[in-house]
TORKEKE-695761 format. One record per residue: residue in three letters; x, y, z of N, C-alpha, C, O in turn. Coordinates in pm, whole numbers, plus 50000, padded with zeros to 5 digits. Example, Ala and Ser with C-alpha at 12.3 -4.5 7.8 and 13.67 -1.06 7.14 Angstrom:
BEGIN
code, n.u, n.v, n.w, ca.u, ca.v, ca.w, c.u, c.v, c.w, o.u, o.v, o.w
ALA, 51319, 49431, 50780, 51230, 49550, 50780, 51320, 49670, 50780, 51424, 49668, 50846
SER, 51285, 49775, 50708, 51367, 49894, 50714, 51290, 50003, 50787, 51341, 50114, 50804
This chain:
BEGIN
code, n.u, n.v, n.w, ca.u, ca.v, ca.w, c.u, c.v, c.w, o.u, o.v, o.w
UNK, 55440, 43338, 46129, 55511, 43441, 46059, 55649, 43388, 46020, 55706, 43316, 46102
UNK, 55710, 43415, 45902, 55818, 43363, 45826, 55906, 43494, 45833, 55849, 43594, 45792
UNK, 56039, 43509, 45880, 56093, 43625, 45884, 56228, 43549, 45828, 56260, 43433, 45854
UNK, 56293, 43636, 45751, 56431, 43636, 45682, 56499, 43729, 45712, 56433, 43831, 45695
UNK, 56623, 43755, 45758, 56689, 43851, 45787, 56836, 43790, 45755, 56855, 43676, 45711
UNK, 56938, 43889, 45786, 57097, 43861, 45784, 57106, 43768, 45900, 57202, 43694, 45877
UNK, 57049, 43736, 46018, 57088, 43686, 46134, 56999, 43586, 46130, 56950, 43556, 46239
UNK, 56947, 43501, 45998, 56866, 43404, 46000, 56726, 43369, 45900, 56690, 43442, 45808
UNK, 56656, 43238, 45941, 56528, 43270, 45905, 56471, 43192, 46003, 56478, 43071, 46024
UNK, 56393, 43310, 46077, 56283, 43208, 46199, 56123, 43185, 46142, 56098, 43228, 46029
UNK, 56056, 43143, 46191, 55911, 43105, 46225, 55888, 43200, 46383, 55942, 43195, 46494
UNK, 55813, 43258, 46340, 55724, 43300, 46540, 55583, 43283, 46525, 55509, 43347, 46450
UNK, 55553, 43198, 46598, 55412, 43119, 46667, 55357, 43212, 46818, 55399, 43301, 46892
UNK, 55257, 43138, 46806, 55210, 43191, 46976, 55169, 43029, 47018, 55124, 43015, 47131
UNK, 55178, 42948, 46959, 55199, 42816, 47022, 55259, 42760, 47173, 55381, 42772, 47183
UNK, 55205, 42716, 47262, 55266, 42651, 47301, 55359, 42776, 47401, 55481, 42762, 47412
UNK, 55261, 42939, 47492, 55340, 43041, 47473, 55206, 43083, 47595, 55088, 43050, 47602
UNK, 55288, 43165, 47673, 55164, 43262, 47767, 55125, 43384, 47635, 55205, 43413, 47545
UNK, 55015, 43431, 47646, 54985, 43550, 47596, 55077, 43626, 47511, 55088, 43638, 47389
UNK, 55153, 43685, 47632, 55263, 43725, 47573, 55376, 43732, 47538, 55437, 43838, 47521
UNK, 55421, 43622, 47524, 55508, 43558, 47451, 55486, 43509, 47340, 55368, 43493, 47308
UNK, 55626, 43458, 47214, 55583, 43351, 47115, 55729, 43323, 47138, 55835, 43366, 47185
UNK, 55652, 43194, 47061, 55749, 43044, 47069, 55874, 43132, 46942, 55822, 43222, 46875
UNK, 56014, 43106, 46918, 56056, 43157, 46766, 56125, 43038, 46748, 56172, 42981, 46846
UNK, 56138, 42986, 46622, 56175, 42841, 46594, 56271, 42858, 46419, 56250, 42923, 46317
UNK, 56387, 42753, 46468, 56465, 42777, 46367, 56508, 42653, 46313, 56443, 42559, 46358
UNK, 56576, 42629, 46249, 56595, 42488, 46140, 56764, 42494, 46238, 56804, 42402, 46309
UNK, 56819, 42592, 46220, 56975, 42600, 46270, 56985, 42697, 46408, 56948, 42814, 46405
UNK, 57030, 42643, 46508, 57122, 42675, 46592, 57183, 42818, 46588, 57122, 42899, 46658
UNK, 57280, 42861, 46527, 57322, 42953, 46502, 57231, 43047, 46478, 57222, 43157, 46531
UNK, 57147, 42989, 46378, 57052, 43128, 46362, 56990, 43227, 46517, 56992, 43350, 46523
UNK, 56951, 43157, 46600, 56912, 43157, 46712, 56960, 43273, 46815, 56910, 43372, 46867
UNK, 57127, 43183, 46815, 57237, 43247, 46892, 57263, 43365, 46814, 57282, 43475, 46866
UNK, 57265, 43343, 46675, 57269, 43514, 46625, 57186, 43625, 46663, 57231, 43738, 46683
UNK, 57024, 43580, 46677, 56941, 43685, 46714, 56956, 43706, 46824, 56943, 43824, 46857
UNK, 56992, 43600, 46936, 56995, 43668, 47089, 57135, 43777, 47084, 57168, 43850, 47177
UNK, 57194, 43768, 46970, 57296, 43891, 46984, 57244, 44008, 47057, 57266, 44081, 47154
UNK, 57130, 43977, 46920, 57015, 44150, 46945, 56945, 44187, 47018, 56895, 44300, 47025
UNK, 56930, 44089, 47088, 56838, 44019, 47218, 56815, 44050, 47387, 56796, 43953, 47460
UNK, 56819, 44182, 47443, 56868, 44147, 47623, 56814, 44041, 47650, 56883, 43970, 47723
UNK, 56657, 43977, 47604, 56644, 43861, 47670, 56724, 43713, 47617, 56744, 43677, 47501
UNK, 56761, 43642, 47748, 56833, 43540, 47675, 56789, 43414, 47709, 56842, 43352, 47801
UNK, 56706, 43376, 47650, 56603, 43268, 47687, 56714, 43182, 47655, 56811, 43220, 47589
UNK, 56700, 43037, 47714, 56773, 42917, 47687, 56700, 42862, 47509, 56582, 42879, 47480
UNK, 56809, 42793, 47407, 56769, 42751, 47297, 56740, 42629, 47351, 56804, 42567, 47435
UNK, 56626, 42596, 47290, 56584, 42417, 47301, 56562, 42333, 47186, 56497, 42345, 47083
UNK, 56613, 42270, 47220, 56676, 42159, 47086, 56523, 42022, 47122, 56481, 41966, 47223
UNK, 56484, 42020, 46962, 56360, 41942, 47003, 56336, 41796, 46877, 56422, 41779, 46790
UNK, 56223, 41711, 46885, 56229, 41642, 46760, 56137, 41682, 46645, 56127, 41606, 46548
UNK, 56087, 41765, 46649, 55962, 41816, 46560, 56035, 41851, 46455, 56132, 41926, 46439
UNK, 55960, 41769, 46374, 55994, 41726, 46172, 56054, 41924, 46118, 56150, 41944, 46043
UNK, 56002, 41992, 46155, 55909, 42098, 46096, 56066, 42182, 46150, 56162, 42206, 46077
UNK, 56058, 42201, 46240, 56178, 42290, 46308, 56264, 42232, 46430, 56195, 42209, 46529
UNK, 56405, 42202, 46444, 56466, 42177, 46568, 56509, 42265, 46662, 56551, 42222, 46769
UNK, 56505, 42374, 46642, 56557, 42447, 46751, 56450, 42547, 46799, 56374, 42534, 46703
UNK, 56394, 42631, 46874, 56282, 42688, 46935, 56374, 42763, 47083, 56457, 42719, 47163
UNK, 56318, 42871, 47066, 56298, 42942, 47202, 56166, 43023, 47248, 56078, 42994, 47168
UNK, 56121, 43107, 47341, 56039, 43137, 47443, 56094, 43270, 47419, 56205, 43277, 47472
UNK, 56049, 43418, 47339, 56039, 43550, 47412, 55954, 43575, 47404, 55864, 43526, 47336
UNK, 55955, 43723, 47523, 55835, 43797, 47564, 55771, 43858, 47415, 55865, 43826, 47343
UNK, 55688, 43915, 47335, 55662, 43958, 47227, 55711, 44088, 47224, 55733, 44144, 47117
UNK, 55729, 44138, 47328, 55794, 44284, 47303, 55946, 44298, 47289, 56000, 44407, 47270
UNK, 56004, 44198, 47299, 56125, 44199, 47234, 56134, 44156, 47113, 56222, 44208, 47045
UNK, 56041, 44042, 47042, 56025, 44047, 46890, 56002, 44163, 46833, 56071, 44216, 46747
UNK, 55922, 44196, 46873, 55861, 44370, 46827, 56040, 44442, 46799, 56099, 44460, 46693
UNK, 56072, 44464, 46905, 56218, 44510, 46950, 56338, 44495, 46843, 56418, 44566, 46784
UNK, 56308, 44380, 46852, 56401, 44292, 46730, 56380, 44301, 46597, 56462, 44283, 46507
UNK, 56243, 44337, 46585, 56181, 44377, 46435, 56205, 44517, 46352, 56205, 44543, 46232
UNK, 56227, 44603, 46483, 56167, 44700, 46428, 56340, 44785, 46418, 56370, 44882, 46349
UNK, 56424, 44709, 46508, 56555, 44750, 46515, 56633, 44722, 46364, 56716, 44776, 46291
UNK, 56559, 44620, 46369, 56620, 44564, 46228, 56572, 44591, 46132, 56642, 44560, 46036
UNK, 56436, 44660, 46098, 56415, 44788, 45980, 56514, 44923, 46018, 56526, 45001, 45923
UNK, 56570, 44952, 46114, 56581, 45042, 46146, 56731, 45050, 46071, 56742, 45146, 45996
UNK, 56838, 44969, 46081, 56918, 44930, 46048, 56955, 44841, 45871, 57053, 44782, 45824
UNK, 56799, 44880, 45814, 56817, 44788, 45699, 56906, 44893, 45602, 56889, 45013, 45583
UNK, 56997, 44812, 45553, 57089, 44879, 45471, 57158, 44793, 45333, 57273, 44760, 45307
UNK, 57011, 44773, 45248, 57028, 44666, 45116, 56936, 44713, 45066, 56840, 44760, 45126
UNK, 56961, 44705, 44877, 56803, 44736, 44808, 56766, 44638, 44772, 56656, 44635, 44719
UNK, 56854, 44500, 44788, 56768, 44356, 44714, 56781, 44264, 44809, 56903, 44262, 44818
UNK, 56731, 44164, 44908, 56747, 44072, 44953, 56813, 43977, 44890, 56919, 43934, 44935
UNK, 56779, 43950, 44822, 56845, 43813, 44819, 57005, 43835, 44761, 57078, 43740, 44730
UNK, 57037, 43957, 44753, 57221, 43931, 44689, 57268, 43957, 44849, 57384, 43945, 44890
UNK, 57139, 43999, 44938, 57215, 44071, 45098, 57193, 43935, 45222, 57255, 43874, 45310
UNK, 57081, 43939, 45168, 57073, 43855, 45351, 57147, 43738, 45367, 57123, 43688, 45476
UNK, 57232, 43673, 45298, 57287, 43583, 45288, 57483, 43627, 45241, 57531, 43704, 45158
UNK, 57541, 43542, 45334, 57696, 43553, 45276, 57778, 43500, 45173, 57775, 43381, 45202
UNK, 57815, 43505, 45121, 57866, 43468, 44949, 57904, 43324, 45005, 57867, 43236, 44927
UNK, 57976, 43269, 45133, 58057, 43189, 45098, 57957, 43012, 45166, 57993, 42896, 45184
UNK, 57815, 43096, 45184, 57686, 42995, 45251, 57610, 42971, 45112, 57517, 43048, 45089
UNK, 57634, 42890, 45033, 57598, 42812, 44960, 57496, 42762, 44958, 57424, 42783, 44861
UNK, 57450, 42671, 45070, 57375, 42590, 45065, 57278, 42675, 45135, 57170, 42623, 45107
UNK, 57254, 42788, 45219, 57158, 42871, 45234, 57107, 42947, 45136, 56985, 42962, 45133
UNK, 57202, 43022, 45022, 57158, 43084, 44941, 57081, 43006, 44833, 57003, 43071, 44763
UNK, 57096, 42848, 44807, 57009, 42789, 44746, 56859, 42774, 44832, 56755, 42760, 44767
UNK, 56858, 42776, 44955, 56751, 42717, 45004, 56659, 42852, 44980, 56542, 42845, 44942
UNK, 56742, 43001, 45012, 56620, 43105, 45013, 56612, 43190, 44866, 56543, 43290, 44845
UNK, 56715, 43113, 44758, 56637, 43168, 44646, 56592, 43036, 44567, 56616, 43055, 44447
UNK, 56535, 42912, 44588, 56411, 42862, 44586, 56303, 42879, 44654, 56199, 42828, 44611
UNK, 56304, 42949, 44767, 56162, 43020, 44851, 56109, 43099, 44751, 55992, 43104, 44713
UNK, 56258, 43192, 44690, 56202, 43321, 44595, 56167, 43271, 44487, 56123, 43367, 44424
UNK, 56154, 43131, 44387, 56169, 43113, 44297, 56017, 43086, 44315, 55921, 43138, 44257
UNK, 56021, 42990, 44412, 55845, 42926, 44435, 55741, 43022, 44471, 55623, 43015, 44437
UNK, 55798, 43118, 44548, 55690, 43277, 44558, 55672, 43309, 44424, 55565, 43323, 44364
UNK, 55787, 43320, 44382, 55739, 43405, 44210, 55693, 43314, 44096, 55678, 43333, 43975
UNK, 55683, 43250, 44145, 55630, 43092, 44019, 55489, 43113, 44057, 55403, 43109, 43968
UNK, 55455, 43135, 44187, 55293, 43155, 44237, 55247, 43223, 44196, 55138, 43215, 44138
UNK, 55362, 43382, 44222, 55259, 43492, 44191, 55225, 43519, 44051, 55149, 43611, 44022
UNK, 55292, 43427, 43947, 55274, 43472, 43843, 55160, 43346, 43764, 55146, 43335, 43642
UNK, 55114, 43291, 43830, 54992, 43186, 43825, 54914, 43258, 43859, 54829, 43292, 43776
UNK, 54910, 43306, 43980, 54788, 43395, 44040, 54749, 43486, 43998, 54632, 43524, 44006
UNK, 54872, 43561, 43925, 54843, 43666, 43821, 54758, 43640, 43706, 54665, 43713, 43673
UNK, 54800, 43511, 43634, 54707, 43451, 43528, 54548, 43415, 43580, 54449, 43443, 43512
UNK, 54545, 43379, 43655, 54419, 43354, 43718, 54311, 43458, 43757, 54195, 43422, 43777
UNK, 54347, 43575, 43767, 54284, 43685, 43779, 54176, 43786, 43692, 54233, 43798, 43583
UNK, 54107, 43828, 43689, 54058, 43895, 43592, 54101, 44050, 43569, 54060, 44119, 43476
UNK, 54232, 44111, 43719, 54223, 44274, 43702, 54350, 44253, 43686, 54424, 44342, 43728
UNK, 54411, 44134, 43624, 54567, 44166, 43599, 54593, 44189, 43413, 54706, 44214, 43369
């Protein structure tokens, strides 16, 4: 699962995780320490070599849940991408509106490709 929010963008796996837990894995540090803001649990961040993601922690799934649902609860933007990001992070706001560029470059292939569009 790919989640974007103001306090980041993680990955959550069940990799590598008891049952109930998942692994949540981030490119940055900070992102991390931002979500355990939201967090009572405060798992240790682990810093790792995997190509894919360096930073990773361990919660129970019911605090993702927790964390998810707090943070619909609290959503207060009508467009992502002018919100989840801060004017003066540059180099993030390029990275997640080429996510948006390459989603919408897809969907509008996929659209062509279709017969009920």
């Amino acid at each position: 699962m790919w989640v974007f929010t103001k306090d980041g963008f993680f990955t959550a796996v069940s990799s590598q995780c008891q049952k109930d837990e998942l692994m949540i894995k981030a490119n940055s540090r900070k992102d991390l320490e931002k979500l355990l803001l939201n967090i009572t649990d405060q798992p240790p961040i682990q810093e790792s070599r995997e190509p894919g993601y360096r930073f990773h922690l361990i919660l129970p799934k019911t605090s993702w849940i927790r964390y998810l649902s707090d943070y619909v609860e609290r959503l207060d933007y009508e467009t992502v991408r002018d919100n989840i990001v801060t004017r003066n992070d540059t180099a993030r706001h390029e990275a997640y509106q080429a996510v948006w560029t390459t989603m919408h470059n897809w969907m509008g292939r996929e659209a062509l490709s279709r017969d009920d569009m």
